[in-house]
C-alpha positions as CSV (number, residue, x, y, z in Angstrom):
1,X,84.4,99.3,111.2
2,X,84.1,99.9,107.2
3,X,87.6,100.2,105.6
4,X,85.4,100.2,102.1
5,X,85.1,103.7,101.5
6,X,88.7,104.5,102.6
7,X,91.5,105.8,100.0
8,X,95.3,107.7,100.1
9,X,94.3,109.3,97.2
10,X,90.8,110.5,97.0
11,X,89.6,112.5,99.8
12,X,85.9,110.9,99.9
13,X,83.8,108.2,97.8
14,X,82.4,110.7,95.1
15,X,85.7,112.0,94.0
16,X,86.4,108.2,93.5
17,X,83.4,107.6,91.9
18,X,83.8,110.3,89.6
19,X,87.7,108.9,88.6
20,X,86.3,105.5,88.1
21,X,83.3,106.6,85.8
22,X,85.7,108.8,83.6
23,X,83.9,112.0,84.7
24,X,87.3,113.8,86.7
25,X,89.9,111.4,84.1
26,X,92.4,113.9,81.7
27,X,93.2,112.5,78.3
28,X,96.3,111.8,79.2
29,X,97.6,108.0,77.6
30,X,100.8,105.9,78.0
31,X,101.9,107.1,75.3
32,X,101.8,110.4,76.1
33,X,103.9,109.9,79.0
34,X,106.6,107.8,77.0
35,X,107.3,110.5,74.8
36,X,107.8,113.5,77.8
37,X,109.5,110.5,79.3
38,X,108.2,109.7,82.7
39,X,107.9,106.0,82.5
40,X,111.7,106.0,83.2
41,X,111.6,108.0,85.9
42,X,108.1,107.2,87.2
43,X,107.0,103.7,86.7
44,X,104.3,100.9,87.8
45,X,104.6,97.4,87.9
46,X,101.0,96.7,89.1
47,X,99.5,99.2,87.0
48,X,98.6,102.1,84.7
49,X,100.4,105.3,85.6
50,X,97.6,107.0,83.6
51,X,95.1,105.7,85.3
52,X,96.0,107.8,88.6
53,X,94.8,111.2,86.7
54,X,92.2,113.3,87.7
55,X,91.4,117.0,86.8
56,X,89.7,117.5,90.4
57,X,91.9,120.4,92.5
58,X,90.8,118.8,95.5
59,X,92.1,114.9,94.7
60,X,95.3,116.8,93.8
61,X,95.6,118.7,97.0
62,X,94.5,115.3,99.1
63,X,97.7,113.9,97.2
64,X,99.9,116.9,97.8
65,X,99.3,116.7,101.9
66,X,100.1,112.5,100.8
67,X,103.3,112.9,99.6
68,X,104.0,115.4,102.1
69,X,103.3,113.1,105.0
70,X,105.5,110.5,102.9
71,X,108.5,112.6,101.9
72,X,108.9,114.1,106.0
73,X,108.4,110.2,107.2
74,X,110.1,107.8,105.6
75,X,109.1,104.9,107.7
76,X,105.5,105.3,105.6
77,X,107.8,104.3,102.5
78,X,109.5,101.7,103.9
79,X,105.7,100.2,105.8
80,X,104.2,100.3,102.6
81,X,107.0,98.4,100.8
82,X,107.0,95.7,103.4
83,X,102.9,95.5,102.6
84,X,103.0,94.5,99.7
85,X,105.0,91.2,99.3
86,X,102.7,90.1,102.3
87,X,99.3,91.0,100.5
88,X,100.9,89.5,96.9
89,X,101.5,86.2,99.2
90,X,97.7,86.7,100.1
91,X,96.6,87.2,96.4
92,X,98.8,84.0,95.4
93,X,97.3,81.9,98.4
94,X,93.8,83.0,97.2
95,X,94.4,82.2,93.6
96,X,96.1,78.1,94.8
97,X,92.4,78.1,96.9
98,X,90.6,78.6,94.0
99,X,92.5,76.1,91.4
100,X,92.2,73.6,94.0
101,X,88.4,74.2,93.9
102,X,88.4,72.8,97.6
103,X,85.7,75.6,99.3
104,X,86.6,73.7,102.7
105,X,90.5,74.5,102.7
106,X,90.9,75.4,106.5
107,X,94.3,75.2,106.9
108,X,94.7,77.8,103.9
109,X,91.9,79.9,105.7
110,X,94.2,80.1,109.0
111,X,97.1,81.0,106.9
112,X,95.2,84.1,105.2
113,X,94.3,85.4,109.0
114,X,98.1,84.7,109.8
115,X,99.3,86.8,106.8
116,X,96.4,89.8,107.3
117,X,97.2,89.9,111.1
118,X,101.0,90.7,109.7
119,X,99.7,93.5,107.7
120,X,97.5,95.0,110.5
121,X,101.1,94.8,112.8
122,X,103.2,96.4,110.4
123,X,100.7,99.1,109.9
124,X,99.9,99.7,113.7
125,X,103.3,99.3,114.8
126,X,104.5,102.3,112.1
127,X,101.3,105.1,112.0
128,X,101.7,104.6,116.0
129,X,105.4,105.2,115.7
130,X,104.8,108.7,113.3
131,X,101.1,109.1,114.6
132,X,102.5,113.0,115.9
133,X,104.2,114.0,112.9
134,X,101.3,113.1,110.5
135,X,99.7,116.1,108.7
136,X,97.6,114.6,105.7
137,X,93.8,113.3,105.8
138,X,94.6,110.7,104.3
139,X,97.5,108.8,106.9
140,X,95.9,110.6,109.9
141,X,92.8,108.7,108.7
142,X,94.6,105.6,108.2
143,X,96.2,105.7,111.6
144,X,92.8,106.5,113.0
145,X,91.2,103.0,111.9
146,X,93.9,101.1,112.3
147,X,94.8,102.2,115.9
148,X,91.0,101.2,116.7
149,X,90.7,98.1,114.5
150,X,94.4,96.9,116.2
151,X,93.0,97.9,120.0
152,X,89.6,96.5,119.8
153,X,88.2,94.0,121.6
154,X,87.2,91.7,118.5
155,X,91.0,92.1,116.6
156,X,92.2,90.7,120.3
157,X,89.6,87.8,120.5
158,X,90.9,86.9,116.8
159,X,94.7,86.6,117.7
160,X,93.6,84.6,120.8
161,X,91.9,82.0,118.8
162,X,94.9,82.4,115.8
163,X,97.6,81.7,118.3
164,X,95.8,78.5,119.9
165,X,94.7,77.1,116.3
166,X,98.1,77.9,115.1
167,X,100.1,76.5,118.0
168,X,98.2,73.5,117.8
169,X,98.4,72.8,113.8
170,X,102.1,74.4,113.7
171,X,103.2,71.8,115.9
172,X,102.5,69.1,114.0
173,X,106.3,66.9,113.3
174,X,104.5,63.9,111.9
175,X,101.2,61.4,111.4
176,X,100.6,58.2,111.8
177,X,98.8,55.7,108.6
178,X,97.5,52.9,109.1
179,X,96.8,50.9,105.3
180,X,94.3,48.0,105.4
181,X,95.7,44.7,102.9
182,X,94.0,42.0,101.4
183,X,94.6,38.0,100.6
184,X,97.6,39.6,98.5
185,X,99.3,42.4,100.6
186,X,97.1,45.0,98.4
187,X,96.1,48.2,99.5
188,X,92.8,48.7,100.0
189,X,92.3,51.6,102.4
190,X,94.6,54.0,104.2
191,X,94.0,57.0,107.0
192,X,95.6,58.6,109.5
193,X,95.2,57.2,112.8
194,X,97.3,59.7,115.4
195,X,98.7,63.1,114.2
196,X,101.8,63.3,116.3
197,X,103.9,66.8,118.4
198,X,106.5,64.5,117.4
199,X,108.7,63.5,114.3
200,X,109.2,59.9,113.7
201,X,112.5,58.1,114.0
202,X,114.6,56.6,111.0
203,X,115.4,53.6,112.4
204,X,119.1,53.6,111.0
205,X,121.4,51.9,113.2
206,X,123.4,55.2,113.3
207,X,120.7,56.9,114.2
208,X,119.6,54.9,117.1
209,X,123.6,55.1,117.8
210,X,123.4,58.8,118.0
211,X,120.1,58.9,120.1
212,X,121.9,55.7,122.6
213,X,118.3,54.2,121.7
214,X,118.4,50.9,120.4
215,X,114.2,50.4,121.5
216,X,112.0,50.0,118.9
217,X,108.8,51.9,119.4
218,X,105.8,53.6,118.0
219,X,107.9,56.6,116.7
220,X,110.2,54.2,115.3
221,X,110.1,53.6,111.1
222,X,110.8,50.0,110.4
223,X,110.6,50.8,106.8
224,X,110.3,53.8,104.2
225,X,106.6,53.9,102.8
226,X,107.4,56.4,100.3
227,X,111.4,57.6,99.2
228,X,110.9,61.3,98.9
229,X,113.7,63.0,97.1
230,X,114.4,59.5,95.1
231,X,112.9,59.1,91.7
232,X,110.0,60.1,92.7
233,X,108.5,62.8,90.3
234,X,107.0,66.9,91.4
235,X,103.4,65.6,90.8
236,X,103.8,62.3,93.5
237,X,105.3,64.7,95.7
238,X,101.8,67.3,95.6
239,X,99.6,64.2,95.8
240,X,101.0,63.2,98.8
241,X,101.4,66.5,100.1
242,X,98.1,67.3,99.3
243,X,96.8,63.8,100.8
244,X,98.2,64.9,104.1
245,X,96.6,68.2,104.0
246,X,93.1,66.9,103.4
247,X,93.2,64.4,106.6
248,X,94.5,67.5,108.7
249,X,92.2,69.8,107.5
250,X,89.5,67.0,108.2
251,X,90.8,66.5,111.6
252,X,91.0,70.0,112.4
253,X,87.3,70.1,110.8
254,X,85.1,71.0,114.0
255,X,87.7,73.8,114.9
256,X,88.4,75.1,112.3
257,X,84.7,74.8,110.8
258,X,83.6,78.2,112.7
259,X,87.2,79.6,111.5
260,X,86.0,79.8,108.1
261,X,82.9,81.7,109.0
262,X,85.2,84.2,111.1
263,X,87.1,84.7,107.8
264,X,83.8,85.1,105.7
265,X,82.5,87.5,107.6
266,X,85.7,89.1,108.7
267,X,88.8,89.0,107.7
268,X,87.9,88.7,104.0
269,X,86.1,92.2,104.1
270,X,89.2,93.3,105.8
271,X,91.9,92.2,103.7
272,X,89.9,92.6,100.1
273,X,90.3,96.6,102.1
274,X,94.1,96.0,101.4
275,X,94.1,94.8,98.4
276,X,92.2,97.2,96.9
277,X,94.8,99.6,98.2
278,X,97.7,98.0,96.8
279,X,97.8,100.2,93.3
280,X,97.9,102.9,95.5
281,X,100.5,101.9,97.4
282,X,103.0,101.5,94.8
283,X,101.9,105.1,92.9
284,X,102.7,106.8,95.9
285,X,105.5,104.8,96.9
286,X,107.5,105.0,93.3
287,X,106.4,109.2,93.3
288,X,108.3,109.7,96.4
289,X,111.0,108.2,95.3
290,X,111.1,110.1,92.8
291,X,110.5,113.5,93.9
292,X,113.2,112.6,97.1
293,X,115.5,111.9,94.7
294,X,115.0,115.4,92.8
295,X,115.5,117.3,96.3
296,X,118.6,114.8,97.0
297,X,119.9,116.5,93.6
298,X,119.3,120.2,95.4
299,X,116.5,120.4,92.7
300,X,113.4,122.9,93.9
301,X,110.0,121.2,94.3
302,X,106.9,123.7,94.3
303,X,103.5,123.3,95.9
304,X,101.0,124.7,93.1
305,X,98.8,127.3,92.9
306,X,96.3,125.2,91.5
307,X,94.0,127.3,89.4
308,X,90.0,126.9,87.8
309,X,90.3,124.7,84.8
310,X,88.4,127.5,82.9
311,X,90.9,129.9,84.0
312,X,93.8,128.6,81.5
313,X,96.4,129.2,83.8
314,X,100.2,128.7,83.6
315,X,102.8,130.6,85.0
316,X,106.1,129.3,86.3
317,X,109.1,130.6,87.5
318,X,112.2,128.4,87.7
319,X,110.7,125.6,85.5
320,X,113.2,122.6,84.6
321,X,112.5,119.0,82.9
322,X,112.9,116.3,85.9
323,X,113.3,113.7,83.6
324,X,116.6,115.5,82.9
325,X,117.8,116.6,85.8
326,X,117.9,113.0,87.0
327,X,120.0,111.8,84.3
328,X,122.6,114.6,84.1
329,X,125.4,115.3,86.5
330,X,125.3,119.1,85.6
331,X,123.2,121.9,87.3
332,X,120.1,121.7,85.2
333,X,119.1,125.5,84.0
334,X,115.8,126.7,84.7
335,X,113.8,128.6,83.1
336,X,110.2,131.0,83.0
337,X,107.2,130.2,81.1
338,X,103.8,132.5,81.3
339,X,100.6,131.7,79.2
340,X,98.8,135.1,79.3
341,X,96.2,137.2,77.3
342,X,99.4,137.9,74.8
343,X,100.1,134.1,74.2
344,X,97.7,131.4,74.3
345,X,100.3,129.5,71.7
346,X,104.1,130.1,71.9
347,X,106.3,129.2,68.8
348,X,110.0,128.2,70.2
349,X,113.4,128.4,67.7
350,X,116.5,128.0,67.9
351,X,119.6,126.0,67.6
352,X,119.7,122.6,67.5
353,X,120.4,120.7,70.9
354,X,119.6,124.3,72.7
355,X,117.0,123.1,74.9
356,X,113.9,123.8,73.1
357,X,112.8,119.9,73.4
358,X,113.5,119.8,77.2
359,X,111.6,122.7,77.8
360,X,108.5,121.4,75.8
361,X,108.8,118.4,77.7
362,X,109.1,120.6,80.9
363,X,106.1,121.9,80.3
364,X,104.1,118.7,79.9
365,X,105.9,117.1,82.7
366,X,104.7,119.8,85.4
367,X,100.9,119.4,84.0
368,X,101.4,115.8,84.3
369,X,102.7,116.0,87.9
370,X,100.1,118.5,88.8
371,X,97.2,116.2,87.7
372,X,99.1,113.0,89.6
373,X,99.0,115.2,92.8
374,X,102.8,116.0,93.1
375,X,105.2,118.4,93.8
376,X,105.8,120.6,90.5
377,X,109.4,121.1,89.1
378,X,109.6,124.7,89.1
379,X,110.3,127.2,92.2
380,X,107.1,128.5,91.8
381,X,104.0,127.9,90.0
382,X,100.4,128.7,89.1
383,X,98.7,126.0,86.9
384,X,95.1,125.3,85.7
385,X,94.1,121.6,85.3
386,X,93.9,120.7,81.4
387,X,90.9,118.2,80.4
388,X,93.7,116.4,77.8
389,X,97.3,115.8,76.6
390,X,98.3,116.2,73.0
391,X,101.8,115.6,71.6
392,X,103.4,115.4,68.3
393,X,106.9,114.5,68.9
394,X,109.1,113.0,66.1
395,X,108.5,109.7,65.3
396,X,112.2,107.8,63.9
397,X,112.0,105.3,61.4
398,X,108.6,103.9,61.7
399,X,106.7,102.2,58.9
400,X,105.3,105.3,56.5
401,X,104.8,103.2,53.1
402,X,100.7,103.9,53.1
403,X,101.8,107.4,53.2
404,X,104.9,108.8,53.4
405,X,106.5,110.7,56.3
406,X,104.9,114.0,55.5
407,X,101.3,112.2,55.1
408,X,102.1,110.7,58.6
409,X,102.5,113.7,60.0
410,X,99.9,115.1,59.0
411,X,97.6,112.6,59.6
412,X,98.7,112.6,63.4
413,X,98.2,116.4,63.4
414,X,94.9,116.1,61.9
415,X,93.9,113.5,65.1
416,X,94.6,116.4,67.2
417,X,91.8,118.4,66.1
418,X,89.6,115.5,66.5
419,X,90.1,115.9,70.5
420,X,92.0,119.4,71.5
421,X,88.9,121.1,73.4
422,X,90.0,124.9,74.7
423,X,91.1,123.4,78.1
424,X,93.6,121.5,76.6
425,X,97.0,121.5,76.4
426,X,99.1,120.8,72.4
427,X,103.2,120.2,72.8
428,X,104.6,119.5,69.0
429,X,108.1,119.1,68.6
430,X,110.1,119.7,65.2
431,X,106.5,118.5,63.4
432,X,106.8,118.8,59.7
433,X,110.4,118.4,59.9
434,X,110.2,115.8,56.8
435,X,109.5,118.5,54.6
436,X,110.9,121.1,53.2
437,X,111.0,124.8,55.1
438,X,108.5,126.4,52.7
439,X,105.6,123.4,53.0
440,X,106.3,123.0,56.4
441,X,105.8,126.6,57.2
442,X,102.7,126.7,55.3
443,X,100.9,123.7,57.0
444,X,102.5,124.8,60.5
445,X,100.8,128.0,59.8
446,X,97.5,126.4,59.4
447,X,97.7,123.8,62.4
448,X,98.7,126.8,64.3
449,X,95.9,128.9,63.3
450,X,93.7,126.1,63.9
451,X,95.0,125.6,67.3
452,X,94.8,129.7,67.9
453,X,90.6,129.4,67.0
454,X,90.5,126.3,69.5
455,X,92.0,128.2,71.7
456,X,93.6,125.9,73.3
457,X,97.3,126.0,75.3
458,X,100.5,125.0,72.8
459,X,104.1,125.1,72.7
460,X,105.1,124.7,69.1
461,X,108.9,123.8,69.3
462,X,110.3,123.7,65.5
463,X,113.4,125.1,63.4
464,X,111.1,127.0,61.0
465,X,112.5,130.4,62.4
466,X,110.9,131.5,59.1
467,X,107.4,131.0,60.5
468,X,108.2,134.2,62.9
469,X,107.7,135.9,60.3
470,X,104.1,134.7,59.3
471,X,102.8,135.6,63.5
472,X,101.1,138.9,63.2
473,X,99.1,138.0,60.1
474,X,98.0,134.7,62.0
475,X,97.3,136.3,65.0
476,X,95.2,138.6,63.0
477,X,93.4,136.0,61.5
478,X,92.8,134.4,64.9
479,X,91.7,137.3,66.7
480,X,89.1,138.6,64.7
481,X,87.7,134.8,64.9
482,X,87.7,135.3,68.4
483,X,91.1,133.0,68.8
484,X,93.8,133.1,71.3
485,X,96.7,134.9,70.4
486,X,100.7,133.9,69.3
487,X,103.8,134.9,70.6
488,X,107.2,133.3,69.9
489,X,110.2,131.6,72.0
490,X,113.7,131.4,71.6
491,X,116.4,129.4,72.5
492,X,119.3,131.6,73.7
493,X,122.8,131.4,73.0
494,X,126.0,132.8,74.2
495,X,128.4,133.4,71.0
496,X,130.6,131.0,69.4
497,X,127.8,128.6,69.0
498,X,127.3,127.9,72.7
499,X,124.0,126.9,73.7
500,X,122.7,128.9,77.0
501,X,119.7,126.5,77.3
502,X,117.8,130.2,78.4
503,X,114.4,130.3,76.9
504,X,113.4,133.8,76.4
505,X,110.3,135.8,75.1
506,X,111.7,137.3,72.1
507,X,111.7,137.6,68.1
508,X,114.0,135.0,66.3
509,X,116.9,135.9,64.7
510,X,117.8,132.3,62.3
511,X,120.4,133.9,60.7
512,X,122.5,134.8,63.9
513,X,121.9,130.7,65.1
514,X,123.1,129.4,61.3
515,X,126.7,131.8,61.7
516,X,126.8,130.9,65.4
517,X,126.3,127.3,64.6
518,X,128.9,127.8,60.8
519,X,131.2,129.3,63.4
520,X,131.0,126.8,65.7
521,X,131.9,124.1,63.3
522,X,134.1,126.0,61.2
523,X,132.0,126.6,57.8
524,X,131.4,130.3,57.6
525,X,132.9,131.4,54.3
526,X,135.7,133.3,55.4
527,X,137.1,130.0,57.4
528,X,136.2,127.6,54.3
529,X,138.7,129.7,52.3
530,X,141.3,129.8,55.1
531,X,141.0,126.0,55.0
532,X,141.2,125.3,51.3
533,X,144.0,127.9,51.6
534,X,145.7,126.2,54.3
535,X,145.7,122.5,52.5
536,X,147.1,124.2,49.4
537,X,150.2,126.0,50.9
């Protein structure tokens, strides 16, 4: 039965292949995913959340019919959780083996069977439970080989022999030494001369009191040989422990001998099957959680029209950050975004805090779930796969001395280029904002231009409303070069300086913002001089 080939998130052994030699992995770093901020909402403590990324439709739709299968049953959740501290206890009982350096450790042996016949249980016992309302490959699969591994003849034979081996060393209460003395009382040799179903008396009055046994006997201590739990330190402790160990295990030998080679030849293959699957576990586990907690929050979740990478593709109805709408109590507003033959690039003003850096983040967030094999944020959606993630997100206070803040930023900008390809996809986010408006919207024009002849997909979120002004000479510029065209954003409001968080396709107006937002705070002109007038009465 060969478990080696089997996976819960790629549909055969070439798709993995392909992931592990970097041929179907994005661009898409750690970093990356700090600044959209999924690592909040979507962490890994046994691994590299962009490490799961593949540009392959058909890993993603494997995954979709995954998580499917996991958010319908949620005893697949709660099996895989109760998996994994059972193969970590494996792991840790293979890393003591080989520290010890003892290659004959039988007793350890029996206890890795013990712990990998657990895991079969718990995954027999579930998939059997849910077998009828599994739809994906990938747990249908899983139930498959399990159901035969657990009902075969051999797995039987194997918890036969397990339960008399264990019965047999499990019931072991105590041992009996026996130390040779010289002339002077010295130790000179020791060994075990009976292992015993039995523990040994203390040989307190009160206890032969208690017992109404006032007989001496063979189970009867006439005198401690060693005071545990009195002065005695951690490392006398494990040298005794381990003395004891080392006579069972070369009692046990002749049983246990053939033991090992069952594990050799079996139940390692089996369980390295297991362990290989644990990273997978946990991604799919923690992505559940989080989509089920995004439909607990009456948030839609969409199944994508996954598109040809070459094809570009983005167009989403009802799009919303889920980074967000987890942390917010409000009703999160959603909102429409369409790459089209009109706009490769969008630039996006407006207001301050009026959504433009939730909806970039939006954006990368639904590529990033899309290429994880999720559920999109968005009611619907049509996405192509992008070959890279690019972000320039502000920065804070960090360490600029070499260069300044402006030279930073550039600099970053300028690594861009070194790696957008056309099937890529650029968020930046107030860039240039350490300048002032006229440099700024001279190099914004030029990145912007450059990004236009790459042709790649970019949402440009900046308060340089200004730049608007500057998109039909770009757009010329890019077009005749055979570049994809501009078109521009903005964040809406509703009068009085309230923020609609609507995104709409539309020219920018920054002098309505600036008197909604003087309004809002009481500095257009006309309420300065009521004020100065006011404090002078």
């Amino acid at each position: 039965m060969d478990f080696s080939a089997f996976s819960l998130i790629y549909p055969d052994e070439a798709s993995r292949r392909r992931h592990e030699d970097g041929t179907d992995l994005p661009d898409i770093d750690l970093f990356t995913l700090e600044e959209l901020g999924l690592t909040e909402a979507f962490s890994l403590t046994g691994g590299n959340l962009s490490s799961f990324f593949t540009t392959d439709p058909a890993v993603m739709r494997y995954r979709l019919a995954t998580f499917d299968d996991m958010m319908r049953c949620p005893e697949l959740t709660s099996m895989l959780d109760r998996l994994v501290p059972i193969l970590n206890d494996i792991m840790e009982l293979r890393r003591l083996e080989a520290d010890s350096g003892d290659p004959n450790d039988y007793l350890s042996s029996m206890t890795e069977i013990e712990l990998y016949v657990s895991s079969v249980e718990v995954l027999h016992a579930t998939l059997k439970s849910v077998e009828s309302e599994l739809k994906s490959p990938a747990f249908s699969a899983l139930a498959k080989l399990i159901s035969e591994l657990a009902e075969s003849d051999y797995y039987r034979e194997l918890n036969e022999k397990l339960n008399e081996l264990t019965r047999r060393v499990r019931e072991i209460r105590s041992v009996t030494i026996g130390v040779n003395l010289d002339a002077q009382l010295r130790p000179t040799s020791a060994g075990v001369l009976s292992i015993n179903p039995e523990p040994f008396k203390s040989g307190d009055v009160l206890d032969k009191i208690l017992r109404l046994n006032f007989k001496n006997d063979e189970y009867t201590c006439i005198a401690d040989l060693v005071p545990f739990g009195k002065k005695q330190s951690e490392n006398q402790k494990t040298a005794l422990a381990n003395a004891f160990n080392s006579a069972i295990n070369d009692v046990y030998k002749s049983s246990l001998r053939s033991w090992k080679k069952i594990v050799q030849a079996y139940v390692l293959e089996n369980t390295e099957f297991l362990l290989h699957l644990m990273p997978e576990f946990e991604f799919l586990v923690r992505g559940t959680q989080m989509l089920l907690a995004l439909r607990e929050k009456g948030c839609p979740l969409a199944v994508p029209d996954i598109r040809p990478m070459d094809e570009r593709a983005f167009s989403a109805k009802g799009l919303y950050n889920p980074c967000v709408a987890l942390k917010i109590e409000e009703e999160i507003v959603p909102n429409d975004l369409c790459f089209d033959e009109n706009a490769g690039i969008y630039v996006l003003t407006g207001p301050n805090r009026g959504g433009k850096s939730v909806i970039t983040c939006a954006l990368g967030l639904a590529q990033v779930m899309l290429q994880l094999g999720m559920y999109l944020p968005a009611e619907e959606i049509s996405v192509s796969p992008v070959d890279g993630i690019y972000t320039h997100f502000p920065t804070g206070a960090e360490d600029t001395i070499d260069k300044g803040r402006l030279g930073e930023e550039c600099a970053r900008l300028g690594e861009i280029f070194d790696c957008a390809t056309p099937n890529s996809l650029v968020l930046l986010d107030e860039s240039l904002s350490s300048t002032g408006s006229y440099e700024a919207s001279y190099i914004a024009a030029e990145v912007l231009g450059g990004l236009a002849h790459i042709g790649c997909r970019c949402l440009f979120s900046t308060h340089l409303h200004e730049l608007a002004a500057e998109i039909g000479e770009l757009n010329r510029r890019s077009l005749a070069s055979g570049g994809v065209a501009i078109d521009t954003l903005v964040a809406g409001m509703e009068g009085e300086g309230k923020r609609s968080f609507r995104i709409l396709r539309a020219k920018p107006d920054g002098k309505s913002y600036a008197r909604d937002i003087a309004q809002s705070y009481g500095l257009t002109y006309e309420e300065i001089i009521k004020r100065i007038s006011d404090i002078r009465k």
